[in-house]
C-alpha positions in Angstrom: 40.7 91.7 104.1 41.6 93.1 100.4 40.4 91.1 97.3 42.1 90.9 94.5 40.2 90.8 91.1 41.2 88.8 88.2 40.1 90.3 84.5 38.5 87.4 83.0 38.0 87.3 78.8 34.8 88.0 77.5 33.4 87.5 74.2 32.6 90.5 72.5 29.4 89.7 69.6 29.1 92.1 66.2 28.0 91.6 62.9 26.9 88.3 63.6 30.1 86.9 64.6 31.3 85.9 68.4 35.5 86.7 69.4 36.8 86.9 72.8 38.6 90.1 74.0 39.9 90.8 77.3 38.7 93.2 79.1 41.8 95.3 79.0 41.9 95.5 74.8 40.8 98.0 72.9 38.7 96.9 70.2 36.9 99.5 67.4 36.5 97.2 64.6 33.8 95.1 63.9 35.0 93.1 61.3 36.6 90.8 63.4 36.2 86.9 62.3 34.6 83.7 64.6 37.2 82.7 67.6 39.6 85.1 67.2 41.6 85.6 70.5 42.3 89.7 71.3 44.6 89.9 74.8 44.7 92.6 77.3 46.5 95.7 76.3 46.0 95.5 72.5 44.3 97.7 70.0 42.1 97.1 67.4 41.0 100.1 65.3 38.6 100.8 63.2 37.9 99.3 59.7 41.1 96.8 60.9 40.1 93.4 58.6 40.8 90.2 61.0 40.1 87.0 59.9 38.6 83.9 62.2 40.9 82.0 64.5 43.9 84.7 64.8 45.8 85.4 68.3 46.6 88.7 69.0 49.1 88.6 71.6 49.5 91.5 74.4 51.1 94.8 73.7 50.0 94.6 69.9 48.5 97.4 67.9 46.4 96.7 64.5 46.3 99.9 62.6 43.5 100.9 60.4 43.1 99.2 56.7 45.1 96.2 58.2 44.1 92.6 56.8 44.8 90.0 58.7 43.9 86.7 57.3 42.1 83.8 59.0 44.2 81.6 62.0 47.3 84.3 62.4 49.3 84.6 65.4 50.1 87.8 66.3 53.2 87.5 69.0 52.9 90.3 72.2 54.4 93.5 70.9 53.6 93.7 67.3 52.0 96.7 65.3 50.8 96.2 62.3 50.4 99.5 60.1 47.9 100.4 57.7 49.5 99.4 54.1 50.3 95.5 55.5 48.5 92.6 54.5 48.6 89.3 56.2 47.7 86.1 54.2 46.2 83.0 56.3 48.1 80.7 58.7 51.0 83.5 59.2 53.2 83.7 62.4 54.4 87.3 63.5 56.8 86.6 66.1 57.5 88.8 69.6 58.6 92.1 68.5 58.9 92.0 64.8 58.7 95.2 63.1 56.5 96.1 59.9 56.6 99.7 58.4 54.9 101.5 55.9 57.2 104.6 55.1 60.3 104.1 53.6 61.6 107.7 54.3 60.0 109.1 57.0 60.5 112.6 58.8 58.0 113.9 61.7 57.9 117.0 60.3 56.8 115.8 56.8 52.9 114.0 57.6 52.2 111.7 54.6 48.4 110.9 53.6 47.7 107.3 53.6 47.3 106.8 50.1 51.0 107.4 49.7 52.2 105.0 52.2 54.2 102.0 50.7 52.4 98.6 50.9 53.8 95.1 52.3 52.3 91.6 51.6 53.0 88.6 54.0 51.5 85.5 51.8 50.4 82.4 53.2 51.7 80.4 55.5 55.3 82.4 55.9 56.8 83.0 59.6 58.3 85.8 60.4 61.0 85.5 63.8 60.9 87.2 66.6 62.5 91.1 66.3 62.7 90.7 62.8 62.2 93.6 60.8 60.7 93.9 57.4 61.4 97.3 55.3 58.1 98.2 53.4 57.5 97.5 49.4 58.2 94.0 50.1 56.5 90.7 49.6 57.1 87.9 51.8 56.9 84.8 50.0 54.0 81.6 50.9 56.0 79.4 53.4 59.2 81.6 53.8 60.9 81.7 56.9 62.3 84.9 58.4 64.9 84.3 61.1 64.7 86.1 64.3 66.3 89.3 64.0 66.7 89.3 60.4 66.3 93.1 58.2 64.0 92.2 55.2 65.1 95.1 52.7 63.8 92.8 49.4 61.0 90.5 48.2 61.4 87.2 49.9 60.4 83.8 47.7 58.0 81.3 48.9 59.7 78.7 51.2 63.0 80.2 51.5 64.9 80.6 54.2 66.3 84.0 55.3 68.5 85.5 58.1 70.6 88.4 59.1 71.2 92.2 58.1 70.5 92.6 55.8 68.3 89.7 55.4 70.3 86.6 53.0 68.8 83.4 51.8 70.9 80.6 53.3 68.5 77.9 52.2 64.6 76.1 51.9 61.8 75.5 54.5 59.7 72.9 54.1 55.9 72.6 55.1 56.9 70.6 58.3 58.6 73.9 59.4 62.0 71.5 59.2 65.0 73.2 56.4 65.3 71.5 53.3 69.0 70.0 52.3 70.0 71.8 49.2 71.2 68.5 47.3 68.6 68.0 44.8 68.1 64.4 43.3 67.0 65.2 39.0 65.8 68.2 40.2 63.8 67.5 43.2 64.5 69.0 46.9 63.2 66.2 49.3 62.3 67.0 53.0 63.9 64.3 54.9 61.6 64.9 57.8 58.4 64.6 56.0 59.4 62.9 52.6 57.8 66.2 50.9 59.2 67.0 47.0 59.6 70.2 46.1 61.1 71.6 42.0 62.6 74.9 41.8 60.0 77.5 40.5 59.6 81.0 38.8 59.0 82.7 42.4 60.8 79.7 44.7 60.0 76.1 45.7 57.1 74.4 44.2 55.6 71.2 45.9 55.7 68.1 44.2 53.9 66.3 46.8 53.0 66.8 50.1 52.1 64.1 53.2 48.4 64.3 53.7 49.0 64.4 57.6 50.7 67.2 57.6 48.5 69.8 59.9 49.2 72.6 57.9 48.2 72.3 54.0 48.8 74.3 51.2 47.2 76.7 49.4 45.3 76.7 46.9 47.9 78.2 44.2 50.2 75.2 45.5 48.1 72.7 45.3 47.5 73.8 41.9 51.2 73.9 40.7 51.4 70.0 42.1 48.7 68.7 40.1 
């Protein structure tokens, strides 16, 4: 009779803190935050920076000097590259693509110091096979369509899509778009009843339900005061 064995997760203990990683990941770093979730097939590397609570899907490669943020999802099939940083609460969808060379050649070998840097702030999604170009910051609560090519900044809560990448409107907190008719200045979520005012680098709350799961950051709860 042949018996089949299932790979169970096990949790994996360093520097004080407890993670689980399946037995099939790769994992060289030990800065690697309380109930973070590693899956089979993915690498870690050294000196990679992961917050508590992330999911790091299958497939996924976390280079070295990579921050990730506390409670990100990182969809199956996503490398993250030394030069990215990844704010809190962020959602990299299947496939998306981040880079860190702008003009690459293979028989030109850059050092890391002159690799160009991307920042994902809090809170933004970024769709499945989208790609963002590197240089660019992706704005707190900004929504990247699937597919999309980032080739600029994006501002917090706005809504992007296609290539290259075009705002076609506002997200709200809710994760629900925001109608573009603004009442004395105020975008209103009609799904949540948030108030947002147009600000220096995009939407601003007003005010925000207190039962929403997700809440803002600190910088946002500051401009709403």
């Amino acid at each position: 009779m042949t018996m089949t064995m299932t790979p169970t997760p096990t949790t994996a203990v360093q520097s004080g803190r407890s993670y689980m990683a399946h037995p099939l990941a790769l994992v060289e770093s030990d800065e690697i935050g309380e109930d973070t979730r590693i899956w089979a097939f993915a690498h870690v590397m050294k000196n990679a920076h992961i917050g508590r609570d992330c999911n790091i899907g299958e497939h996924c490669y976390i280079e070295q000097g990579v921050t990730l943020g506390n409670n990100v999802t990182v969809k199956n099939g996503v490398n993250v590259w030394t030069g990215v940083t990844v704010e809190d609460n962020v959602f990299l969808g299947p496939n998306c693509v981040l880079t860190n060379d702008p003009n690459p050649r293979a028989y030109i070998k850059k050092s890391a110091d002159s690799l160009v840097e991307t920042l994902i702030r809090s809170n933004a999604t970024i769709g499945a096979n989208a790609t963002i170009v590197c240089g660019v910051t992706i704005g707190r609560y900004a929504f990247i369509g699937a597919g999309a090519v980032v080739i600029r900044s994006v501002p917090d809560f706005a809504l992007v899509v296609g290539n290259p990448a075009r705002q076609i409107g506002w997200m709200c907190v809710c994760a629900q778009r925001i109608p573009r008719t603004a009442v004395e200045g105020v975008l209103s979520c009609p799904h949540c009843q948030c108030d947002y005012r147009l600000g220096e680098n995009g939407l601003v709350p007003i005010s925000t339900r207190t039962d929403i799961s997700i809440s803002c950051t600190t910088e946002c709860s500051t401009s709403a005061q």
